[in-house]
N, C-alpha and C positions, 0 to 999 in steps of 0.2 A: 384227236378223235372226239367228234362230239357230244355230250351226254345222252343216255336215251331218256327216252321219254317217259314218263310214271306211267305202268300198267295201266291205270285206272285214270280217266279223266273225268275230275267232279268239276261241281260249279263252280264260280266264283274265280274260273283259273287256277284251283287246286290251291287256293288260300284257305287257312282255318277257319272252319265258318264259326268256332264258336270264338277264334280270336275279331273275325270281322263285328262279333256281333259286339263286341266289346271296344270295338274300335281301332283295332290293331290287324295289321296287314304282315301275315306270315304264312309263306311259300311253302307249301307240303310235297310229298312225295305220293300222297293221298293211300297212303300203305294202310292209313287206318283210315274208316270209313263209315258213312252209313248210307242205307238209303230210305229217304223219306219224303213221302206225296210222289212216289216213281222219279225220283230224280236222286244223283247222289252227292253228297258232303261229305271236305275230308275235312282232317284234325291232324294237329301236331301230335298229340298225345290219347291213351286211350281215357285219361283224365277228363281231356277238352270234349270228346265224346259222349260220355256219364252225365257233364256238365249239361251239355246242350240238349240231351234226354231229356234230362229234368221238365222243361218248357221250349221243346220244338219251335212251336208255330211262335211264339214270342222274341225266341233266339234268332229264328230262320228273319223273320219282320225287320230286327235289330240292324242285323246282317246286312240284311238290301238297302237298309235307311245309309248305314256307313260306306259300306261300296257303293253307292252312287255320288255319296256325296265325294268322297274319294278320288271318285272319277274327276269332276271340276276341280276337286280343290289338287289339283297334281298339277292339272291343266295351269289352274291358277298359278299354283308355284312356280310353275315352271318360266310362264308370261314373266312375273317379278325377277326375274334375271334379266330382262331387256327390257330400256327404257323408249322411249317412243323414237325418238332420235334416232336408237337403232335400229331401227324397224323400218324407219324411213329411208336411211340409207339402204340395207337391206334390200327392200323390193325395187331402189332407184339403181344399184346395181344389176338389178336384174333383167330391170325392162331395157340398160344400157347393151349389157350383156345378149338377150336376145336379140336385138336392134342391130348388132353390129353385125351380128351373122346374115340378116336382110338389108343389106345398106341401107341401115335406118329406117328401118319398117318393121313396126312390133306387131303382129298377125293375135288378133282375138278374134275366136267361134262367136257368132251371133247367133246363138240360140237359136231364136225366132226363123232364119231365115235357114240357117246350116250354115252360113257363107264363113270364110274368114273373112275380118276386115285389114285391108293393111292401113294402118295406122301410124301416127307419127307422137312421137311422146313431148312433153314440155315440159308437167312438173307433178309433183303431189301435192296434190289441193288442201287435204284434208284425213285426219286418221279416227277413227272410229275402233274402243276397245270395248269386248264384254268380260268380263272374268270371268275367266275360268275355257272361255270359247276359244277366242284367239284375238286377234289384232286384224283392223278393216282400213287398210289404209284405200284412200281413194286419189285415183291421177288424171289429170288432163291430156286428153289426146285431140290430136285433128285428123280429120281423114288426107289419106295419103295426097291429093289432088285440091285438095280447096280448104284451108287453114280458119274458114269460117263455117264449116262443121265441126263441132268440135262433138266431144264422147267422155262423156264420164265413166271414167273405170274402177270396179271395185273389188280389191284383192282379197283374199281371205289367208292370211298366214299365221301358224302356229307353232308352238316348237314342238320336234319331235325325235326322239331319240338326241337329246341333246342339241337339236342346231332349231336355225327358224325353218319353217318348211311352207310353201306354197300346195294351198288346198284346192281354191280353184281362183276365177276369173270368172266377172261376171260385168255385163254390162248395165250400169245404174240409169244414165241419162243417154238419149243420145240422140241428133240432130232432128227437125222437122223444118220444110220449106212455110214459110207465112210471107207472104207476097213476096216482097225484095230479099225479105234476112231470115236468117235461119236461128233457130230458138232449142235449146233443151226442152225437151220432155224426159220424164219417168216411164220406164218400163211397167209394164204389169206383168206379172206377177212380181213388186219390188223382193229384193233379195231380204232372206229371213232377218239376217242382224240388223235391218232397219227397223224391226217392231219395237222389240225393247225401248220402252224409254230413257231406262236406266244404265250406266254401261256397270252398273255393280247390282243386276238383278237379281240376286240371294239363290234362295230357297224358295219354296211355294208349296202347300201340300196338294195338288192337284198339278200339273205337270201345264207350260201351257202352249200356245199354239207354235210359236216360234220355236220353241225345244223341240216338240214334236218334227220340226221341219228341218231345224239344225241334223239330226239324229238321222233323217233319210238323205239330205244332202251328202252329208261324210259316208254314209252308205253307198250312195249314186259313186261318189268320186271317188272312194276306193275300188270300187267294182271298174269306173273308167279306168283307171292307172294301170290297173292289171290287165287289162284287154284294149289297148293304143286307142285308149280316149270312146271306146264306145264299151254301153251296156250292154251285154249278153244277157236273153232274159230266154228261158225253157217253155213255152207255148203249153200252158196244163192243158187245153184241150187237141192240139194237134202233135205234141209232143215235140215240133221242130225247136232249132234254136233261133231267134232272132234275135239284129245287130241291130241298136236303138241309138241313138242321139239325142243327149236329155235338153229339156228346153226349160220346162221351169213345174214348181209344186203349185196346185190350184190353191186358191184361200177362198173360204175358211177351212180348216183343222177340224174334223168332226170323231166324236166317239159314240158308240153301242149305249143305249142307256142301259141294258141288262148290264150287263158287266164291263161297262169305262171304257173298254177298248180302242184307244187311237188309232186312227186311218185319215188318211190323205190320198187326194187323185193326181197324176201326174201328168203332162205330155211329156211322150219322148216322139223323135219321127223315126219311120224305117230310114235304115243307110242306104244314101243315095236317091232318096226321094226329095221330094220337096211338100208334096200332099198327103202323103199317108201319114196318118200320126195314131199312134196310139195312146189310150190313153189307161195308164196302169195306174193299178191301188196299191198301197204300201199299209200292211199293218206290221204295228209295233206290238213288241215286245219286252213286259217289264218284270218277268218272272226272277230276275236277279238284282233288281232295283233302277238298274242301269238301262234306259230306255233303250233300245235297238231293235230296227226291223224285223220281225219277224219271219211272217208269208209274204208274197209278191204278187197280183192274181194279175190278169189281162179284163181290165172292166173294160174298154171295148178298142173293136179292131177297124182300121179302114178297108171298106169294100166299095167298088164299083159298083153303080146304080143308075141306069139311063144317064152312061156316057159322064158322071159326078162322081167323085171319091167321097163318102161318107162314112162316118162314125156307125158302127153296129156293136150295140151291149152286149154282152154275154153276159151280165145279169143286171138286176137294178137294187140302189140302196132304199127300201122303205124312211121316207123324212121321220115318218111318225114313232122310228124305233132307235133314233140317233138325235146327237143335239151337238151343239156349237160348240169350238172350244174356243175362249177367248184369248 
């Protein structure tokens, strides 16, 4: 029979907050409690409660500093169980393993276009780690009919629940005609784990643009996984639901100068279209330390207009009250 659930659900996943604040990660029943700034904390004990009284806003700060970092450094841990090697084999089983089920044609979404491509695999080129993110290995493909397009493909895998897990697939480079021969180009908008320069980029106290973008990514793709590969997003102004197909996050990363607040614009296209694209806002949310999207808004829709599908806002950002993130 399965356990229930604690009456009470507080932040933090019903961890101690005045253990988080201290740096330690312990599972409550949230039986003891408080609530503070309208939001609620629980506590092991009515001790850890008294304690965290003492200085709220100091303890509550502490808290979010450690649960976030928490967050990567688990991430992290977790990576340090698998060396690259593994990793490699890993995703080369994988694309062996889908492959066979196409006779030998590994099927990647092109974003850009919706299309699948059938693809033919060769080998992995290259692997690319962030810590704490996951593992970016990169593979050579050709297209299925002429082995002088080739496609740069780039995986994003993590471990999850104990094993490596596949996050998404994304396409890095991929063919252009130039008189006789065909040449790699990059995509725009390149995939977020290309900013980093560093593959052991720390801490930062200002949060930066690629985090930001990681943060709506794993947002985007857990919302795909659970609805067969499209976003379902609730229309705030017409109330309907619409089926999206994401295509990529705009760059740059901008936030509110009043109060920091990260946002990013997105294409996704309607399902089934080829022209209608939307294009939605993501704000974040860091009121528990751990960046994660917030709201979702529709910043603008496509409409017909003398016989042309265009973009129409449904509001506009003021430049003059937001700024870059770098």
């Amino acid at each position: 029979m399965p356990a229930a659930k604690p009456a009470v659900q507080g932040e933090f996943e019903n961890q101690c907050v005045m253990g988080l604040a201290e740096g330690k990660r312990i599972k409550t029943d949230c039986s003891v409690n408080t609530v503070f700034e309208g939001k609620t904390y629980c506590f092991r004990t009515e001790d850890a409660k008294v304690a965290f009284n003492k200085d709220p806003k100091r303890n509550l700060e502490r808290a979010k500093d450690h649960y976030a970092a928490g967050e990567v450094s688990q991430t992290g841990d977790d990576m340090g169980k698998y060396s690259v090697d593994d990793v490699k084999t890993w995703i080369d089983q994988h694309i062996q393993i889908e492959s066979k089920k196409n006779n030998g044609i590994y099927f990647v979404h092109d974003s850009l276009t919706g299309e699948k491509l059938p693809l033919k695999y060769k080998n992995i080129d290259f692997m690319r780690t962030l810590h704490g993110y996951g593992f970016f290995p990169e593979a050579i493909f050709t297209a299925k009919d002429d082995e002088n397009k080739k496609y740069l493909i780039d995986f994003w895998v993590k471990p999850k629940n104990g094993k490596l897990d596949l996050f998404d697939v994304r396409i890095y480079k991929s063919p252009r005609k130039e008189g006789e021969n065909w040449t790699l180009v990059k995509r725009q908008p390149k995939p977020w784990w290309w900013i980093p320069a560093s593959e052991h980029p720390g801490e930062s106290e200002q949060k930066r643009s690629w985090e930001v973008m990681s943060a709506i990514e794993e947002h985007i793709v857990s919302s795909k996984s659970a609805n067969t590969g499209l976003y379902k997003l609730t229309d705030d102004k017409t109330g309907k639901e619409v089926e999206l197909e994401f295509i990529g996050v705009h760059q740059p990363v901008r936030k509110l100068k009043d109060n920091g607040q990260f946002f990013a614009c997105t294409d996704f296209r309607k399902k089934g279209s080829k022209d209608e694209i939307y294009d939605i806002d993501f704000w974040l949310d860091e009121s528990t330390g751990k960046i994660k999207v917030g709201t979702v808004r529709v910043h603008k829709v496509p409409e017909m207009r003398d016989g042309d599908i265009i973009q129409v806002p449904r509001y506009n950002h003021d430049p003059s009250k937001t700024e870059l993130v770098p």
